[in-house]
ZAMARGU-4260 file (C-alpha; in steps of 0.2 Angstrom, whole numbers, plus 5000, padded with zeros to 4 digits):
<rodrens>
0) 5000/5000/5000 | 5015/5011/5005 | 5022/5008/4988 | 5006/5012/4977 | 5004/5029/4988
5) 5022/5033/4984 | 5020/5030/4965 | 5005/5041/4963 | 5010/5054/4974 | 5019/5064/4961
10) 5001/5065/4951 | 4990/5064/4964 | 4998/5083/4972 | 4996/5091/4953 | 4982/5104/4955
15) 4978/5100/4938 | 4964/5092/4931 | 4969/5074/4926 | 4952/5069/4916 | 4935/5076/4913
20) 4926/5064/4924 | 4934/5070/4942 | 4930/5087/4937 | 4912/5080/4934 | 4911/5071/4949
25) 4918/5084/4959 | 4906/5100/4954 | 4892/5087/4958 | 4898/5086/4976 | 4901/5102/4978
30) 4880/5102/4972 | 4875/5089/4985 | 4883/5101/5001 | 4868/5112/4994 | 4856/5101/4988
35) 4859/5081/4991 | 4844/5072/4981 | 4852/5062/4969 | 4842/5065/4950 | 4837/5081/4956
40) 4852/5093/4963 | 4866/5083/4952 | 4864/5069/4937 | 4879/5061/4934 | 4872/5051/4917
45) 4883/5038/4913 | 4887/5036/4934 | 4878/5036/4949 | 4879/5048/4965 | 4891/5036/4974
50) 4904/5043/4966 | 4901/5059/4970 | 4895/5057/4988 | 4911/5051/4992 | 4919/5066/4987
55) 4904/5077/4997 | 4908/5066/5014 | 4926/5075/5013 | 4919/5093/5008 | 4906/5090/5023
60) 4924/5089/5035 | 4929/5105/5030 | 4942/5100/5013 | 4943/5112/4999 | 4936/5107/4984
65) 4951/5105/4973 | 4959/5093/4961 | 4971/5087/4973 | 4958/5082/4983 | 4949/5070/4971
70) 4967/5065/4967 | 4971/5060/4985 | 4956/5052/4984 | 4959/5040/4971 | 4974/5036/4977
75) 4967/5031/4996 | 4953/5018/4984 | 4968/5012/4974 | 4978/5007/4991 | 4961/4999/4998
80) 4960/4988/4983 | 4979/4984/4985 | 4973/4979/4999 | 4957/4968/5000 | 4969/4961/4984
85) 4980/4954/4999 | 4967/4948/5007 | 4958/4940/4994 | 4975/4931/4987 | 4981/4925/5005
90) 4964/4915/5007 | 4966/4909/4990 | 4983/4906/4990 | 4996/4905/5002 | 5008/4923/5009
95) 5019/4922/4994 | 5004/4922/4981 | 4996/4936/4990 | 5011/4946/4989 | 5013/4943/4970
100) 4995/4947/4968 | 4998/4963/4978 | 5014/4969/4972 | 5007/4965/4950 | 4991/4977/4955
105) 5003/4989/4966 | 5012/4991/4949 | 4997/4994/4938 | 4989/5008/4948 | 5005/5015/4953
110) 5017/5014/4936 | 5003/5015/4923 | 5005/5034/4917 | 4988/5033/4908 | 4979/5048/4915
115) 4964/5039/4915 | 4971/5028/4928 | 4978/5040/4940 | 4962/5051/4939 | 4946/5047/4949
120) 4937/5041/4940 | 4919/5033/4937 | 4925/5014/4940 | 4936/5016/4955 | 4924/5014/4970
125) 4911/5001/4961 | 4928/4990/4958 | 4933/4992/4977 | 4916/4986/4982 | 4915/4972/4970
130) 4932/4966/4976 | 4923/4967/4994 | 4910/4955/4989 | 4921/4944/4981 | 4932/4944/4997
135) 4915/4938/5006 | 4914/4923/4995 | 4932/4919/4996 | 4931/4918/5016 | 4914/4910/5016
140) 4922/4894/5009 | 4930/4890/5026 | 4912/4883/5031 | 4899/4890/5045 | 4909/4878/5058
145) 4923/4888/5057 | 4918/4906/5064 | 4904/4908/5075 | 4888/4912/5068 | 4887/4931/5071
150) 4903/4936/5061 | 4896/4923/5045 | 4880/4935/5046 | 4890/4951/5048 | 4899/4944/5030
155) 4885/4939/5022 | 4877/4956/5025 | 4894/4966/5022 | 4894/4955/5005 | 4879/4959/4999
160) 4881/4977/5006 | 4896/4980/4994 | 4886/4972/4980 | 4872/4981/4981 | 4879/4995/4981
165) 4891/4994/4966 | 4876/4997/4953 | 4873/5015/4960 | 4892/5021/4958 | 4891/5013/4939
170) 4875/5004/4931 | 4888/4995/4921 | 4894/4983/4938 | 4877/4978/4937 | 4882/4962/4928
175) 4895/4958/4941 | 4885/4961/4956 | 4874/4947/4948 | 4886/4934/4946 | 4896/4938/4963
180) 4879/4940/4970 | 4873/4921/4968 | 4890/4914/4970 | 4888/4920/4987 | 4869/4914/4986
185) 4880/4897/4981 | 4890/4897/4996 | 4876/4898/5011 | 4871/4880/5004 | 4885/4872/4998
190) 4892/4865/5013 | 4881/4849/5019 | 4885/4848/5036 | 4870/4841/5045 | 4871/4854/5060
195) 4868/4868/5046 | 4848/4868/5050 | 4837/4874/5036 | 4833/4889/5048 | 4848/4891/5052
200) 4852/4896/5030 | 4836/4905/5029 | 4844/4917/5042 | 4859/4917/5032 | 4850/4921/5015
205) 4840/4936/5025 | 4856/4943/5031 | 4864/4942/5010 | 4847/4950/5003 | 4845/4963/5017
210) 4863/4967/5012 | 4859/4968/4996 | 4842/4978/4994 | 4848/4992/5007 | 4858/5006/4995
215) 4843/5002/4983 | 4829/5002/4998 | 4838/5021/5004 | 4841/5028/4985 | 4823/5022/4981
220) 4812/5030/4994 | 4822/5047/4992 | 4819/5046/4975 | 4802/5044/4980 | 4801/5058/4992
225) 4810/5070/4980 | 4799/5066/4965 | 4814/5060/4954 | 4808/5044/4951 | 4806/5049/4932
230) 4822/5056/4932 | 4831/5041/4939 | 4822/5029/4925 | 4823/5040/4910 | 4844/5044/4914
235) 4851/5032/4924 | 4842/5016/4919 | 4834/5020/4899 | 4848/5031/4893 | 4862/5020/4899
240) 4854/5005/4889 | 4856/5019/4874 | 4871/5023/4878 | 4880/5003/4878 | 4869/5000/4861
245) 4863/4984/4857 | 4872/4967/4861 | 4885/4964/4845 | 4901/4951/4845 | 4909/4960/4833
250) 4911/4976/4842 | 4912/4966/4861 | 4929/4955/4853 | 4933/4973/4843 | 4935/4980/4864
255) 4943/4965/4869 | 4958/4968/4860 | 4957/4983/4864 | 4956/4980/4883 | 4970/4966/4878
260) 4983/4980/4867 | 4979/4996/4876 | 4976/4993/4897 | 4988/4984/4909 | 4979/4969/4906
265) 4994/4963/4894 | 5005/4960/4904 | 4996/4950/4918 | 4990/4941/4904 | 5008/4935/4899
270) 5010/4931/4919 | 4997/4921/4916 | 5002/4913/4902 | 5018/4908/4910 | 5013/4901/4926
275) 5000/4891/4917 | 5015/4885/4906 | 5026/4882/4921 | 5013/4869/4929 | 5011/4860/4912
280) 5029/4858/4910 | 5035/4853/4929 | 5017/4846/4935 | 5021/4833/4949 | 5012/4819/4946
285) 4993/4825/4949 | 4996/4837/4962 | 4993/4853/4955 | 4977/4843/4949 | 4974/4839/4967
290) 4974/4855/4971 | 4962/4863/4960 | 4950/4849/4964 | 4951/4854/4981 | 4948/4873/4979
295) 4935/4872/4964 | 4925/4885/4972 | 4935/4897/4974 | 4943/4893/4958 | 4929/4892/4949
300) 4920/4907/4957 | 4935/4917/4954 | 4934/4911/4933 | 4914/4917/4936 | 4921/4935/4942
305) 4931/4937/4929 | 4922/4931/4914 | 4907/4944/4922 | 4919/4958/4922 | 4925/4953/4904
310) 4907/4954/4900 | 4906/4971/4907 | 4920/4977/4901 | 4919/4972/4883 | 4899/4976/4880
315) 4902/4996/4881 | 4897/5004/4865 | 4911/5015/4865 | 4926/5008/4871 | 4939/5018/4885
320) 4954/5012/4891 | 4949/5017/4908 | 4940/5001/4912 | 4945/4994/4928 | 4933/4979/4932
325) 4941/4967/4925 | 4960/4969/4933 | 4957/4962/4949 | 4951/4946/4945 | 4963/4947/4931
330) 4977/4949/4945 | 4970/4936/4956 | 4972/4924/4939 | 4991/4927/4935 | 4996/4929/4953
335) 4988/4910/4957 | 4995/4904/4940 | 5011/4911/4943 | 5014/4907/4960 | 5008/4890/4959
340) 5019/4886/4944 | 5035/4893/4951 | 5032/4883/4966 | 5030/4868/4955 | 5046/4872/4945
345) 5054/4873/4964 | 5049/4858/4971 | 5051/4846/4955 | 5067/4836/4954 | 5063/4824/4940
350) 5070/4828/4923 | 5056/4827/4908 | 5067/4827/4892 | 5055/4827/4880 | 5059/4829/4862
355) 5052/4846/4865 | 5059/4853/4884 | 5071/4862/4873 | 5058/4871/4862 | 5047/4873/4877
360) 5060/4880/4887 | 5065/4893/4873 | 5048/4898/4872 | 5046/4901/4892 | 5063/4909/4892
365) 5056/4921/4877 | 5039/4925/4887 | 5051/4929/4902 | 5060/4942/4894 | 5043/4949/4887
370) 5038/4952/4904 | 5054/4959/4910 | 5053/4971/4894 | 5034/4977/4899 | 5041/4981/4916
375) 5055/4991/4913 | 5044/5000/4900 | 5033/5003/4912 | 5047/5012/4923 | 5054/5021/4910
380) 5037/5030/4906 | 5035/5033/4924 | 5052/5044/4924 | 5047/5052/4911 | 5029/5058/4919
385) 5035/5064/4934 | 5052/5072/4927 | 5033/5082/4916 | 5025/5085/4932 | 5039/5091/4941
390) 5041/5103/4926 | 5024/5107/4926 | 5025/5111/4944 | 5035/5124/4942 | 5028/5132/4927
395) 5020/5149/4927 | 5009/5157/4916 | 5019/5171/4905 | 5004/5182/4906 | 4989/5185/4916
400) 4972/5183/4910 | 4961/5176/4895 | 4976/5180/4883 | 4990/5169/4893 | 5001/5159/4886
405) 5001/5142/4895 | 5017/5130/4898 | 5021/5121/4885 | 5015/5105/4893 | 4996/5111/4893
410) 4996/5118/4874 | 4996/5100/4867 | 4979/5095/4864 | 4973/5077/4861 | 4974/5071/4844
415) 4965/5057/4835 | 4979/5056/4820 | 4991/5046/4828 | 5000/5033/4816 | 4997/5014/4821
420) 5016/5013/4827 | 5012/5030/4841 | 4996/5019/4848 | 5006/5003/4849 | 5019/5015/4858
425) 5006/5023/4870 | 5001/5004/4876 | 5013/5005/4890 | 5007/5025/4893 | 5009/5041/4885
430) 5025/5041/4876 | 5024/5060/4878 | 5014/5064/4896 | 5004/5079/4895 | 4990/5089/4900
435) 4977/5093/4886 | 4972/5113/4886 | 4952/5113/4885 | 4954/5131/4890 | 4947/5133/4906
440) 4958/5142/4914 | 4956/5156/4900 | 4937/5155/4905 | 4938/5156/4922 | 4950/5170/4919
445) 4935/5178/4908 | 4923/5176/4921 | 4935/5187/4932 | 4936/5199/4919 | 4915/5202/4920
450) 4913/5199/4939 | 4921/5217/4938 | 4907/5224/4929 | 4891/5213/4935 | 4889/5201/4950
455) 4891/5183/4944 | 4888/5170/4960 | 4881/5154/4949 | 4886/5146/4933 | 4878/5135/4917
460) 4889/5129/4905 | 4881/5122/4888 | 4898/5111/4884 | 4908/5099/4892 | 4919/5108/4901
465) 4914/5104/4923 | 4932/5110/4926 | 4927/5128/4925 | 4913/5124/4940 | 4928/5117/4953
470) 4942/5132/4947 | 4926/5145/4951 | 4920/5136/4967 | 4903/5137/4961 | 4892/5123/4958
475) 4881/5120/4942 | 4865/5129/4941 | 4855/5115/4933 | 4855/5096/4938 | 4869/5092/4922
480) 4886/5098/4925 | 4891/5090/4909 | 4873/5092/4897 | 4880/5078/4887 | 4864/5070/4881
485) 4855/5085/4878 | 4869/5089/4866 | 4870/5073/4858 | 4857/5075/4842 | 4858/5054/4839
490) 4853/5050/4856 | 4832/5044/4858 | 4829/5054/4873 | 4838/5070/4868 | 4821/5079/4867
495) 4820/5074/4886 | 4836/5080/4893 | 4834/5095/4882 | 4816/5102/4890 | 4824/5096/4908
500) 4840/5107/4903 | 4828/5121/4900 | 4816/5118/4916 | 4831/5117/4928 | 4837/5134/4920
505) 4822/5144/4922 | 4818/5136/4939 | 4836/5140/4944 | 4843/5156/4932 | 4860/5156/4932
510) 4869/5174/4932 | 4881/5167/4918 | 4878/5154/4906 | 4892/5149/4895 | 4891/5141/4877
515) 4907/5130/4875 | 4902/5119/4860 | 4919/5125/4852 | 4934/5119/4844 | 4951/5119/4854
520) 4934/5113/4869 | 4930/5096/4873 | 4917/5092/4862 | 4912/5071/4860 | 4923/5065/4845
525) 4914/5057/4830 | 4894/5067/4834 | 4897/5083/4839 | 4899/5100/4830 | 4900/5116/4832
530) 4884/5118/4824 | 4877/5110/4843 | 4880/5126/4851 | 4864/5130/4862 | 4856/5139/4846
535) 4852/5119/4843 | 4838/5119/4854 | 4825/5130/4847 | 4816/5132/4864 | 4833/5134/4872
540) 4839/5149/4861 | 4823/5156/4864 | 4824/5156/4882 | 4841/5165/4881 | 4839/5176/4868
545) 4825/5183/4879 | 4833/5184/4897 | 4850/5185/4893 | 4863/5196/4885 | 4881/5192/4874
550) 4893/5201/4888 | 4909/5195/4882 | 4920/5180/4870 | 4936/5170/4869 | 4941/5162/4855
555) 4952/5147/4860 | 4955/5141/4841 | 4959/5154/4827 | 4949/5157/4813 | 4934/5145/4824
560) 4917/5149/4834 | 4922/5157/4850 | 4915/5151/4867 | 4902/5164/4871 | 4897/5172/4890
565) 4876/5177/4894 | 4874/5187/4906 | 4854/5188/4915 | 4848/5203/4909 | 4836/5207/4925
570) 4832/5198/4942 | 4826/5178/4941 | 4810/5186/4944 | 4810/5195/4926 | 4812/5178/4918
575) 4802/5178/4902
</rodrens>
């Protein structure tokens, strides 16, 4: 845990935002200290309130909303999953596979310079508490005779606690939480101990389902008392089965080698394969057999986890190499593999000269050095990244205001013309680490710039751009920090989020509304346009055409569409 802390703490102490999503997340919290009904203060879209409760639990102690906060944040989910990994490996295994499993997960989270990884971001806490359940089933196995009955309940109940809740940080656990969910069902009546009484299980299965229903049973009724029920079905429930598409093969093995190429999951994959190859090379007469046999379970609950996080992994639509569901079980694989086949290669002392122990050899020797390669590509893009952060630390803007020049580390924008040899390069992290200029300091600079003429206490932003909300400390003024699907002119229920859009702004009128539907801002690759500015919305152009005027513009890309600031013409009163 030490070590994981230590790798990310170069990244996790930038003030910079590291991804859209923490930014997101953040300005949501920072919505719930005024305002906590989930669907109706914030909507996250694609991610439940979870997430951004979290981060509201340590505003509420007095923390400053900031991106080292989130970042820190991030890092302390990162050394919990390290360690329930520990956990999870020393039952499974014995010290020395735990450790491996450890140490191979320690390295992901901490060496990977992906900025998706060392953001928070949207799959962080719904992996921790899937890796919680799983834990339960794992310690189950020991049977009800050896723990008294009152801690077997209390991790039944945890269990299905962490399960249940997983959905409402990310609909897309959901399929997990199933699977984990009856393995754990499984385990209160696999054992057939005569002194298990029937009772006895039906107390057990009460204590797994009350676990289970509670975050659903709390979320529901305060839906229900907060009239967002709608709300919650039309975004988080219909518009995420939108937004993964319908089921297709050739898209899910299209993100598979995607998740294979471009994630982590490579190199635990050769892990794998190596240890696999060491117990079918040094096998000692049955026993590694023998010892599956024994732990089938486990074993095969642990093959059930991680086929249900493949699944969920691979169904997305669009496909991010952020994904984090399937690394954990993915570790739990090459650490057992691995550490079961060097033990086997320790203990043999027989000689197999085969006609192919040479070629076998060669081959094991070649996957070795593979290994060894990853590894130490891994490190050198990890100096590289913090010798960037350390000079982004210590760079200053030349000149103050809308018009300043950033460090040359922020003025590199994110490209999609990278030549196949750059991605393949990019697979071990960023070849070149730095941080993408959506201009948000230039507007928060602007917004400075009218708070000198005009009062501006509260912000809407038509755009993706949630970093200008935590550099302003002001929350959003409608329920979407990020409008996304209202934007999205393909999406079925655009026409919905567009009139709720519109109803939030003229229940809550902002004193500045901000159009940044622009090039050199983020703006969804492959749908949108600059033609989706808010004039899109014939009923939202209206609304502030009417109550608002242009005060001011910054143009971010030469030659293109600028981003445009409204100011409220009157009092919320006036609102036509």
């Amino acid at each position: 845990m030490a070590c994981v802390f230590l790798l990310r703490l170069p990244s996790a102490l930038l003030p910079r935002e590291l991804g859209v999503d923490e930014s997101q997340m953040l300005s949501e919290a920072m919505k719930f200290l005024v305002d906590p009904r989930p669907w109706k203060a914030a909507d996250g879209g694609s991610f439940g309130p979870l997430n951004s409760y979290l981060i509201s639990v340590f505003l509420l102690m007095g923390f400053k909303p900031g991106f080292v906060l989130v970042h820190m944040v991030a890092t302390v989910l990162v050394c919990l999953q390290v360690l329930v990994a520990y956990l999870t490996l020393r039952r499974l295994g014995s010290e020395k596979t735990a450790t491996l499993g450890a140490c191979l997960l320690a390295f992901i989270y901490g060496a990977y310079t992906n900025r998706l990884y060392l953001h928070y971001n949207t799959e962080l806490l719904p992996t921790l508490l899937l890796m919680t359940g799983f834990y339960a089933f794992v310690a189950l196995l020991e049977g009800p005779g050896e723990r008294r009955p009152r801690v077997q309940l209390s991790l039944l109940f945890l269990g299905g606690l962490a399960l249940g809740a997983a959905p409402w940080c990310k609909l897309q656990a959901a399929p997990i939480t199933g699977a984990l969910g009856l393995l754990l069902l499984a385990a209160i009546f696999r054992t057939r101990d005569p002194s298990v009484s029937s009772s006895r299980r039906a107390v057990e299965v009460a204590a797994l389902g009350c676990g289970a229903v509670l975050t659903a049973f709390v979320m529901l009724a305060i839906l229900a008392k907060s009239g967002a029920i709608e709300d919650f079905w039309y975004s988080y429930i219909l518009n995420n089965i939108a937004y993964a598409g319908s089921l297709s093969l050739a898209n899910s093995l299209g993100n598979f080698l995607l998740l294979v190429f471009f994630t982590p999951v490579h190199l635990l994959l050769l892990v794998a394969i190596l240890g696999l190859g060491l117990l079918d090379y040094v096998s000692l007469d049955g026993e590694t057999s023998l010892l599956f046999k024994r732990h089938r379970w486990a074993f095969g609950g642990l093959l059930i986890y991680a086929g249900a996080a493949l699944f969920a992994a691979c169904r997305v639509k669009y496909f991010w190499p952020k994904d984090m569901f399937f690394l954990p079980p993915m570790t739990y694989v090459a650490a057992l593999l691995a550490s079961f086949g060097v033990s086997a290669l320790m203990q043999s002392r027989q000689s197999r000269k085969t006609s192919g122990e040479t070629l076998l050899l060669l081959l094991g020797l070649v996957l070795l050095g593979a290994i060894v390669a990853l590894f130490i590509g891994y490190g050198i893009r990890y100096g590289k990244m913090v010798q960037n952060i350390h000079e982004l630390s210590h760079a200053q803007l030349e000149s103050a205001g809308r018009d300043a020049n950033l460090a040359p580390q922020l003025q590199v924008t994110e490209t999609n013309d990278k030549t196949l040899r750059d991605r393949l390069a990019d697979c071990i992290g960023p070849a070149k680490w730095v941080l993408p200029d959506y201009g948000n300091e230039r507007i928060v600079a602007v917004i400075g710039d009218i708070q000198k003429t005009r009062p501006v206490r509260s912000l809407a932003i038509w755009g993706w751009a949630p970093g200008v909300y935590v550099l302003t400390g002001m929350p959003p003024a409608t329920r979407d920090a990020v409008p996304f699907f209202a934007i999205d002119r393909k999406h079925p229920y655009q026409k919905y989020f567009q009139a709720r859009f519109l109803g939030d702004l003229r229940e809550n009128p902002p004193d500045l509304f901000i159009d940044t539907v622009v090039r050199g801002a983020i703006m969804w690759p492959w749908k949108w346009t600059e033609n989706d500015g808010y004039e899109s919305d014939p009923q939202l152009r209206k609304f502030i055409e009417d109550n608002y005027i242009l005060v001011d513009e910054l143009t971010l890309v030469k030659g293109a569409k600028p981003i445009r600031f409204f100011a409220r013409r009157g009092s919320a009163s006036q609102l036509q």
